[in-house]
Structures are given as C-alpha cells and as structure tokens.
N, C-alpha and C positions, 0 to 999 in steps of 0.2 A: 698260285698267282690269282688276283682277283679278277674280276669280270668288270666291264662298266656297263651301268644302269641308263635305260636307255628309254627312260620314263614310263615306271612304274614298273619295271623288270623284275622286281625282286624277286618272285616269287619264282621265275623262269632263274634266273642266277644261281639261288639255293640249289636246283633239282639238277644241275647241270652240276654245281660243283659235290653234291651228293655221287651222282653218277661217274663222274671220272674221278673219286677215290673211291671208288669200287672195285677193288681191282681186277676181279674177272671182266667187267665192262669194259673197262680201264683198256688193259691192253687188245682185248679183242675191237673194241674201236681204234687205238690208236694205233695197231698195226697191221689194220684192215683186212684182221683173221676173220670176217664177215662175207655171206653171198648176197647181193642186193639183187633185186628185180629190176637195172636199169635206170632208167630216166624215174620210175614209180617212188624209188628210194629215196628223193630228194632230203628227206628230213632227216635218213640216216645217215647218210654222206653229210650233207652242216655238218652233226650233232659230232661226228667221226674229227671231222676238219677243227674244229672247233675244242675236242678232247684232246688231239695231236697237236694242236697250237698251246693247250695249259701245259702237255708234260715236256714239252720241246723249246718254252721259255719264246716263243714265234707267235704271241699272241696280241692279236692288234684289234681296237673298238671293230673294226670292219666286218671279222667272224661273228660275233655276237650279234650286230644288227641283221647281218644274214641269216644268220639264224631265226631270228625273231619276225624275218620278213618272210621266210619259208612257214613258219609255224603259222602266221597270219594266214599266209595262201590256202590252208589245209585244213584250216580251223576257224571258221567266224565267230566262235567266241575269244575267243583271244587276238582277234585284232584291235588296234586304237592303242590306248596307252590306260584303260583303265586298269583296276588293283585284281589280282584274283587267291585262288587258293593254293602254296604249293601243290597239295594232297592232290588238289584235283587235275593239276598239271601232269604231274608225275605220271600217272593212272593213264591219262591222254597220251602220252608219250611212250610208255608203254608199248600199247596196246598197238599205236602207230608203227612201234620197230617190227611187230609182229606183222604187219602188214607188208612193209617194207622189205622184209627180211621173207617171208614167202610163205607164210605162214599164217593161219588162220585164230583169231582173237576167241581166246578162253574163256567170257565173259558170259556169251548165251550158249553156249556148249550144253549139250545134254547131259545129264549126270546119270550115273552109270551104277550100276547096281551086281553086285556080285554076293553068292548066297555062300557062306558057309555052315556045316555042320546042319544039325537040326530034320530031319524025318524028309524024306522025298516021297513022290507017290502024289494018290490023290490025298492023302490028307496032309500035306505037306503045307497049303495055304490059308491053314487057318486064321490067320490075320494078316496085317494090313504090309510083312515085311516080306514081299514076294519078290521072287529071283528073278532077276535080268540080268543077260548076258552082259558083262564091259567092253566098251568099246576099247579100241585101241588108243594107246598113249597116244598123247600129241608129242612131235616133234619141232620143235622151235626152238627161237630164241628172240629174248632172253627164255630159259625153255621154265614155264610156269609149275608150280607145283602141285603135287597134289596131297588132298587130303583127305585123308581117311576116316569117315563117319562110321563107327560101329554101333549100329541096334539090337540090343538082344529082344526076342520078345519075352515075357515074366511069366507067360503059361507055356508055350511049346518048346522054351530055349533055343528057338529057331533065331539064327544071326542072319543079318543083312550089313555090309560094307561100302556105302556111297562114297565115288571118290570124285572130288570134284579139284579140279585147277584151279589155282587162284596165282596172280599175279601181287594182290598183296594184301596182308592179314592185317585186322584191326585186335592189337593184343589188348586186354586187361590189365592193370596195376593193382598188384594184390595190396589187399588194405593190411594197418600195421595191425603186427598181432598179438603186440601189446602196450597196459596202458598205464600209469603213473600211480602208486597208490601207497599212501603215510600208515604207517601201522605203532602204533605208540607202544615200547615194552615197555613191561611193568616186571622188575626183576625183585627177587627174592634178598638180594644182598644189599648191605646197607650202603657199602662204599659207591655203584650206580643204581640210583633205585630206576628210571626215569629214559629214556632215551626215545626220539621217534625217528623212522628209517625207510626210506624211499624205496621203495620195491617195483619190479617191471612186472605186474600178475599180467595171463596169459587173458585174452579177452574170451573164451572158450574154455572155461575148466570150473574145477569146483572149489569151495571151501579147504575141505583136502590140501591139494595144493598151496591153497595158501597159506595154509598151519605149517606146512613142511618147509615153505619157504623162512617163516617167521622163522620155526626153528633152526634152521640152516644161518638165521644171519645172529642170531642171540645165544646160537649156540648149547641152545638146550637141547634133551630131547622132546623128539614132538608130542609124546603122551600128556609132556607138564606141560602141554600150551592151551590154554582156553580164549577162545576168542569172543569178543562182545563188543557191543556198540556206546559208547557213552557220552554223551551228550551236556553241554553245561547245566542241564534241573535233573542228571541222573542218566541210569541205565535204560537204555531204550529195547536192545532184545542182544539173542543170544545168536552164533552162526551155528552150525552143524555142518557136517563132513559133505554129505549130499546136496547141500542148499549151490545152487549155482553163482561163478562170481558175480555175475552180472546183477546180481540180488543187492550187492553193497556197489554205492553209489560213490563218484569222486569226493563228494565233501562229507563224504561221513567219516567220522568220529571211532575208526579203530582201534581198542584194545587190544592188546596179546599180553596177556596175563602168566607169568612164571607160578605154577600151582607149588606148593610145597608139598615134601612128602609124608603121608600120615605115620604122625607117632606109632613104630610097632608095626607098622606094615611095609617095611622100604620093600619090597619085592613089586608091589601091587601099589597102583594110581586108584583101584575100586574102593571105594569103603567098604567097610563090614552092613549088611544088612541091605546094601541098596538091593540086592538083586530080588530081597523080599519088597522093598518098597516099589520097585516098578511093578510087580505084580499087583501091589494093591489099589484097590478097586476105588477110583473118585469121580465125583460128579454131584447127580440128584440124590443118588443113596448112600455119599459117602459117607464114613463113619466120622462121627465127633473124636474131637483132639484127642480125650480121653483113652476112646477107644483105639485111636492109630498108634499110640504109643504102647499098648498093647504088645503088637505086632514087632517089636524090636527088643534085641535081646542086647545085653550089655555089654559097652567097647563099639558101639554101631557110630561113627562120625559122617560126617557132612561136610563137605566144602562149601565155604560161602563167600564170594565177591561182595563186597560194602562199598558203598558211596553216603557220602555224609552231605546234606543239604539244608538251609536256614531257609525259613521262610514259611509260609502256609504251601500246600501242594499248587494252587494256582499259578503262586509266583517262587516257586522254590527256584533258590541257588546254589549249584554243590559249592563245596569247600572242602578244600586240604585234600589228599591222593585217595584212588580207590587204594583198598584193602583186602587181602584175601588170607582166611585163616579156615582153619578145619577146628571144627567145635564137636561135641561129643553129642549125639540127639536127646540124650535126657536130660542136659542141664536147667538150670532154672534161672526164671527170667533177672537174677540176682547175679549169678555165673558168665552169662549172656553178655549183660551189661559190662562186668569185669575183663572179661575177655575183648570185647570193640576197646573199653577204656586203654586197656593194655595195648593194643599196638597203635593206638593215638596217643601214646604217653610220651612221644616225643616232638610230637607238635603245638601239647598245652603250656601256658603261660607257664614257668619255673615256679612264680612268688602263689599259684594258684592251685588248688586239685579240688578234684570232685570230693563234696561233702556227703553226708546221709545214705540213706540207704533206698530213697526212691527214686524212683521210673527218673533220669535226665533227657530221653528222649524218646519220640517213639519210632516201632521197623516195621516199614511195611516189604508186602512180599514184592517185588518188581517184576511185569510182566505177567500177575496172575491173571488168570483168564475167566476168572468171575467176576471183575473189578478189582477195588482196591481193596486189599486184603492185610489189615494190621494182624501184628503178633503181640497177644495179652499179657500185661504183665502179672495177672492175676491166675496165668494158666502155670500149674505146676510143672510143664516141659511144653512151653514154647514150639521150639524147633518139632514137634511133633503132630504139629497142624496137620490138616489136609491139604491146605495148600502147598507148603513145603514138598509135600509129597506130588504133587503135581509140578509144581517147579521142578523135581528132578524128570520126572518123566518128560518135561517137554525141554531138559535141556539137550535133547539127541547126540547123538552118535560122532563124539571131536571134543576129545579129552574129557576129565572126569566129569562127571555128573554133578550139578552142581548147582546153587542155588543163591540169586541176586537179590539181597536184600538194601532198600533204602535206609537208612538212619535220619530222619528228619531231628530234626533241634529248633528249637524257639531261638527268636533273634538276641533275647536278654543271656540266658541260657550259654549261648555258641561263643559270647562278645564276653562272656565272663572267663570261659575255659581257654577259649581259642584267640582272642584278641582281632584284627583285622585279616585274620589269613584267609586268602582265596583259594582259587583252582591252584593245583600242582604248577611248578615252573616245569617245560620240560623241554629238553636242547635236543637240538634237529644233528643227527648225525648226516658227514660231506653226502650221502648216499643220497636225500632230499632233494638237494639240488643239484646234483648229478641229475636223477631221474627225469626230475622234470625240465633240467634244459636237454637230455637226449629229446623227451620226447615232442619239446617245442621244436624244434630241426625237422627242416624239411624229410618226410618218410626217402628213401630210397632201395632199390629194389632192384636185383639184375635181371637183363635179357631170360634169362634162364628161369627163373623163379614169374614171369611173366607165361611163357609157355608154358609150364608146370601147371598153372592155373587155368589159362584157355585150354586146355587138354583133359581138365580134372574131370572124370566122370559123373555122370550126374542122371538125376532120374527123371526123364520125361512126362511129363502128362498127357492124356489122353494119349498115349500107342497101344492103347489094347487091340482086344478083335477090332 
C-alpha cells in the first residue's frame, strides 16, 4: 500500500516502505515484539503504528504526517518540507530505534581488538598489531553487525581481528570481467576460407587464452593457431602466449591464422632445423646470408604468413587475403616467386598469367627490427637471411615459429595480374553481434558476488613495524 507525499517526503516514504518489507522489522514492529523506553520511544511507536496500518490495510494520510511531525521534533534537519537523502534518513532512523529501543548507538563505539596466534611474551609486540582485549557484544536492536578485520603482520605472522559494528555497509559492484573482441579466422579449406567471430576474452589473462579460445570456436587445434595483427598497409606485429590481453586493443585488427601441416612432418608443428636457427647468433656480428645458410641442413622449412600490398611503402594498400604457406629455406628466389604465385593463382585475371622469369615483386621482412629489410632476388637462397632468422626468434612462444613477410607490387604490375581486387570480403559470424550487444547491456551482478569483492583480501600499505 502506498504512502502519501506530504511535500517533499519521498525520501522518508522509500525508507519506511524499505523497512516494513523487511520482514524481521516487519513483524517485530507490527506486533510490538519490541521493548521501548516509554514516552522516549516516540519515534518508534509512529514508525510501529505506521508499519501496522501498511500490513493491516488501516492506513490513513494521518499516520504518515505523524510520523513526519515526530521525526521533525527529534531532528532539525529534517524539519520544513525540503528534499533530503534516503541514505541519509535511513542511517538517522536507525541509529534512533537504538536509542528508542535502549540501547546504545554503534557508530562511535570503540573498536576492539583481539589477538590471535602469533608469539606472546616480550617479544610478542613487534609491530603496530598489538592485542587488546574485546569488549563485549552489543546487545540491541535492530541488533548491528559485526565485522571482522583480519591483519596478519608479513614478518612475525602475528594476527590481529578488529571487530567493529556497523548498522550499514557500503558494497562495491564488481566491474565486468569481460570485454567484446573480433578475431578474423583465416582457415585452410577452400569451401570457408574467411570468417570473423565475437569472443568474450577475460580482461585479466594472456594471449594464451585467447589462442585456446580461437581454437575452441574454429575448431582446430590450438598448436595450428598463429595469431597476428593486420592492418589495411599490412602486418603490424605478432602475439605470443605470455604477452598480456590487455596488449591488443578493441579496434585492432585480429588474425587467427589456421597453419597447415608440414609436408612429411604431420606428428610435429616444429620445422626441421628451427631449433638450430634460434640458436643462431644475430645482431652487429651476425653472419651474411651466405654464411646462415650454411647452418641448415636439407628438408629444414619455414612457415610464412604473406600480405600482398600496391603502392610505395609510404602509402601501401593491401589486397586480396593474407596467405600462409611453408616454403623449403633453400629455395631460390625463382621457387619463392613460384610458390606466392601458386596460391594467388586463383585470384589472377583467367585471360592473364605471369610472363618471364623476373623479380614481379618485391618482400620485405615485416616487423624486422633493424628496419626495413628486403629479400634479394639476386641472393641464391633468400629465405636464408639473417633477418628471417630473427623473425623467427622474436616470433615467441604461440604456435609455430614463423615468419611475416610483405609482398609489395607496383600499381601497373598488381592492375595487370590482379584487376581491381581489394582487401578479403569477410562475413561476421551471429557471434559479432551477440557479443557486443551482451556487452552494450547494462553490467549486472548479485548481492553475493558484491560481498565476495568487499571481502577479497588485499595487501595493506605501510603495516609494517
């Protein structure tokens, strides 16, 4: 049953019909299972009279303005008719029944201190968590809670347990803890090359994770997933297993790459010979091309992601899908060529094919860390740089080892082969927008999971000695 507003009441309304569907209040008001102080009571008897006219259908504007004229008498801020705060009403009313009811307000209480465990004696006080006896419980009502502060100290193990009353807690709303993120597969089979898919990654976790998710929704295993960032002028960098999520960003540009498996090796994702190439030594003293090819013995392949782009590097544009194929490290830059042409063979014009036998484009390494570092076509094995060899070393630890090269093309060049084809088309699976209207909705969170979090343990500053 509602209340009337008896200019500007609201907030007095709320806390009263808070109170009486409370239902321990509830019927200990309405059946005046309560011991007052007399004439002192006044505010509990209204609030009582007032409670027993809601649940008993006996409720007339009359109670309500008495009530309001009692609360006025006992309180000078809340007289007149201006606006105030539930919160702070509630809190005053309170603390009043405790008065009322005979019993002494919990608010400047002493807080009480009880020792456990931890060395007695004289050397029992080595810091600041020194034992005091507790006082005894208070008895009231409504009867106040108490709450238990545990201090441990971090050099003597010595505990200390403050318990202090509180009539009412200010909880926290745990933040969501997770957040919207597009991940584009890039699959091996012809029938879907193409798909991108809405994921909930956890706002607290690693790369890791979110390779296992990728493969959990594309249904590979996670060995064949390589993740990468690609951007429309190319590849911008590589993730690794340990890189935190918080590293990729909402509007980045993620790949998940399906790796194939190398001819002659399906047991192993490793190529042959990497484990000699991470060994080997780059930098100021590293060895010329010549020499690192050296260092590999024959059947030693390479995984390599491709993006194809038109333009001068300033203003390069990719076009047509990345690429991923395993190449053999000695081929020649004649083999090289043949192999990218080979799986762009079905995005070239039909009435059109590559003529002659030179250089149609050039590859640089993406992401090298000396700058920009082309591969020669005058070098008798390419793929046997040094830089290639650094590309695998810094592609770390989240599927195989592998190495991002650009394919730049001149505009005449790309317009002869390729005709007007752009970036990949690629279709948003329901999961997209799923995702991101869960996570446009308002967050919500139970009672439970609020406590949880005002309770979570946590590490003090400055409680040393």
């Amino acid at each position: 049953q509602g209340l009337r507003n008896h200019g500007n009441t609201c907030f007095m309304n709320a806390v009263v019909q808070c109170l009486s569907n409370t239902a321990p209040l509830a019927e200990l008001l309405a059946l005046g299972r309560y011991r007052a102080r007399g004439a002192r009571a006044q505010v509990t008897h209204r609030l009582a009279a007032l409670v027993r006219a809601l649940w008993s259908l006996d409720y007339t504007p009359q109670l309500s303005a008495e009530f309001k004229s009692i609360v006025a008498q006992h309180s000078s801020q809340f007289r007149g008719n201006a606006q105030h705060d539930a919160l702070e009403f509630l809190l005053w009313l309170l603390d009043r029944l405790h008065e009322d009811l005979g019993a002494s307000s919990p608010g400047p209480s002493p807080r009480g201190r009880q020792q456990v465990g931890g060395p007695r004696g004289a050397g029992a006080r080595c810091c600041r968590l020194c034992a005091q006896p507790r006082p005894a419980a208070l008895v009231s009502f409504p009867p106040p809670l108490s709450c238990r502060s545990s201090l441990t100290c971090p050099h003597c193990r010595q505990q200390s347990n403050t318990f202090d009353p509180f009539l009412c807690v200010s909880l926290p709303i745990p933040p969501r803890q997770t957040r919207p993120l597009n991940v584009t597969l890039v699959f091996q089979c012809k029938s879907q090359r193409f798909v991108r898919v809405g994921l909930a990654v956890p706002l607290c976790s690693t790369v890791a994770k979110l390779r296992e998710m990728v493969a959990r929704e594309g249904r590979i295993p996670p060995e064949q997933v390589v993740l990468a960032e690609v951007s429309p002028d190319g590849f911008r960098r590589s993730f690794a297993d340990d890189e935190e999520l918080g590293a990729i960003g909402d509007g980045d540009s993620v790949y998940a790459f399906q790796t194939p498996l190398p001819l002659g090796r399906q047991g192993s994702l490793r190529p042959a010979g990497t484990a000699a190439l991470i060994g080997h030594h780059s930098g100021p003293h590293a060895a010329p091309a010549a020499l690192s090819s050296e260092c590999l013995h024959r059947g030693a392949r390479v995984l390599l992601l491709l993006c194809n782009t038109v333009g001068d590097s300033a203003r390069a544009a990719r076009f047509g899908p990345p690429l991923v194929l395993w190449e053999e490290r000695g081929v020649s830059w004649e083999q090289l060529q043949q192999g990218i042409l080979a799986k762009m063979r079905y995005l070239m014009r039909s009435e059109l094919q590559p003529q002659g036998t030179g250089a149609l484009f050039r590859i640089r390494v993406a992401g090298a860390s000396a700058g920009c570092c082309y591969l020669s076509p005058q070098d008798s094995r390419p793929l046997c740089h040094p830089a290639v060899d650094r590309a695998l070393q810094a592609s770390g630890v989240g599927g195989p080892p592998h190495v991002k090269l650009t394919v730049e093309w001149d505009t005449g060049t790309k317009e002869r082969l390729f005709g007007s084809i752009q970036e990949e088309v690629v279709q948003d699976a329901e999961s997209v927008r799923l995702q991101q209207q869960a996570h446009e909705q308002q967050h919500s969170c139970t009672l439970d999971e609020c406590f949880q979090l005002y309770t979570k343990e946590e590490q003090v500053r400055g409680a040393g000695r």
